[in-house]
BAMARSE-90310 format. One record per residue (C-alpha): residue in one letter; residue number from 1; x, y, z. Coordinates in Angstrom, 2 decimals. Layout:
N
R   residuo   num        xx        yy        zz
R         A   NUM         X         Y         Z
...
! end
This chain:
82
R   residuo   num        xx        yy        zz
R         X     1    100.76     96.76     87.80
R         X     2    100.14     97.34     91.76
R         X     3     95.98     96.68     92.53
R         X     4     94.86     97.89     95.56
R         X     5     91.95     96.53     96.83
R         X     6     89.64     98.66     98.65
R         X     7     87.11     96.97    100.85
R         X     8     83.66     98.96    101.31
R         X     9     80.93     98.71    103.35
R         X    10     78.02    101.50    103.57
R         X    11     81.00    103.95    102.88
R         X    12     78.47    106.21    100.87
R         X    13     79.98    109.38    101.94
R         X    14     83.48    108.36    102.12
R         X    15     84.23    106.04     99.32
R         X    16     84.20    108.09     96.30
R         X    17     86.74    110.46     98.07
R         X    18     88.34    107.92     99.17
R         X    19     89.16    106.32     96.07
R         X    20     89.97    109.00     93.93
R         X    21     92.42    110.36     96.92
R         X    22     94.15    106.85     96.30
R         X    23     95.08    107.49     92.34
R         X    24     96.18    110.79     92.62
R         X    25     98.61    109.73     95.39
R         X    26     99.48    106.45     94.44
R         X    27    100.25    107.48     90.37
R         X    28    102.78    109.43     91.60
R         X    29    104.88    106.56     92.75
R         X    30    103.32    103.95     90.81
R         X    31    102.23    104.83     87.39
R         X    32    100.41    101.43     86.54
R         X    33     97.83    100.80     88.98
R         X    34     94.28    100.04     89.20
R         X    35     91.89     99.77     92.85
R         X    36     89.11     97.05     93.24
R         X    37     86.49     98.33     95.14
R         X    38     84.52     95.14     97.49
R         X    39     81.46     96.64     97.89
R         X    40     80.77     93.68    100.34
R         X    41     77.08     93.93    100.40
R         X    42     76.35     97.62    101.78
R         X    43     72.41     98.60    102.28
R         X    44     73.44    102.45    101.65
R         X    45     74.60    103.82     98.66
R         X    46     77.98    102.77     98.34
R         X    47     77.69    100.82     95.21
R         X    48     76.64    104.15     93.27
R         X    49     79.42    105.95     94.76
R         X    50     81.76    103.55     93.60
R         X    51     80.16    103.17     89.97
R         X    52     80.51    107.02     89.93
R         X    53     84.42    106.53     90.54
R         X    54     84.26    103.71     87.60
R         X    55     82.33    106.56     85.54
R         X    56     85.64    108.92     86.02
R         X    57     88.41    106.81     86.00
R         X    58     89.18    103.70     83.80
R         X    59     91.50    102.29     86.39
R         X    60     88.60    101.88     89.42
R         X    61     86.91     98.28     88.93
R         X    62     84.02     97.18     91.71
R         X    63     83.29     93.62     92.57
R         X    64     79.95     93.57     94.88
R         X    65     77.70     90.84     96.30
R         X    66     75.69     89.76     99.29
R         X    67     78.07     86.83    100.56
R         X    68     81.28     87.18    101.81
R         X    69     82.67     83.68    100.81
R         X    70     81.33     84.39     96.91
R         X    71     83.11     87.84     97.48
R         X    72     86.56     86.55     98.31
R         X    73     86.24     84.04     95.43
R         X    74     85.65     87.31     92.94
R         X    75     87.93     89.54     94.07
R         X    76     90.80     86.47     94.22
R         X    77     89.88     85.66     90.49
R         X    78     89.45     89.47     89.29
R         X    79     93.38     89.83     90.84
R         X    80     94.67     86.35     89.23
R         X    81     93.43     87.63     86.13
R         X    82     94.59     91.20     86.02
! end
């Protein structure tokens, strides 16, 4: 399984695109893959954009909070247990 892990902040109009652009090109090379989106505490909305992405693929997962230090700590223990 390859994750990706796609860092976000107040991407609104770009991160929905962007992530779905990611699976269709990636699958083609690597069939088992999921991305973690960081929404890394973005005031626009980028969170929706990337629950929207969740909402249409199974393989999109979001971690999201104010503090980069907490952050880091989810995203390492969302990979380690993957």
């Amino acid at each position: 399984m390859l994750s990706i892990v796609m860092p976000a902040y107040n991407e609104e109009k770009l991160i929905y695109h962007s992530i779905m652009e990611t699976l269709r090109i990636v699958e083609k090379f690597v069939p088992e893959l999921e991305i973690i989106a960081v929404n890394d505490g973005s005031k626009d909305n980028t969170k929706a954009e990337i629950e929207r992405a969740i909402k249409q693929d199974s393989r999109v997962r979001m971690v999201s909070s104010e503090s980069m230090s907490h952050l880091l700590m989810q995203t390492l223990n969302l990979i380690h247990h993957s």
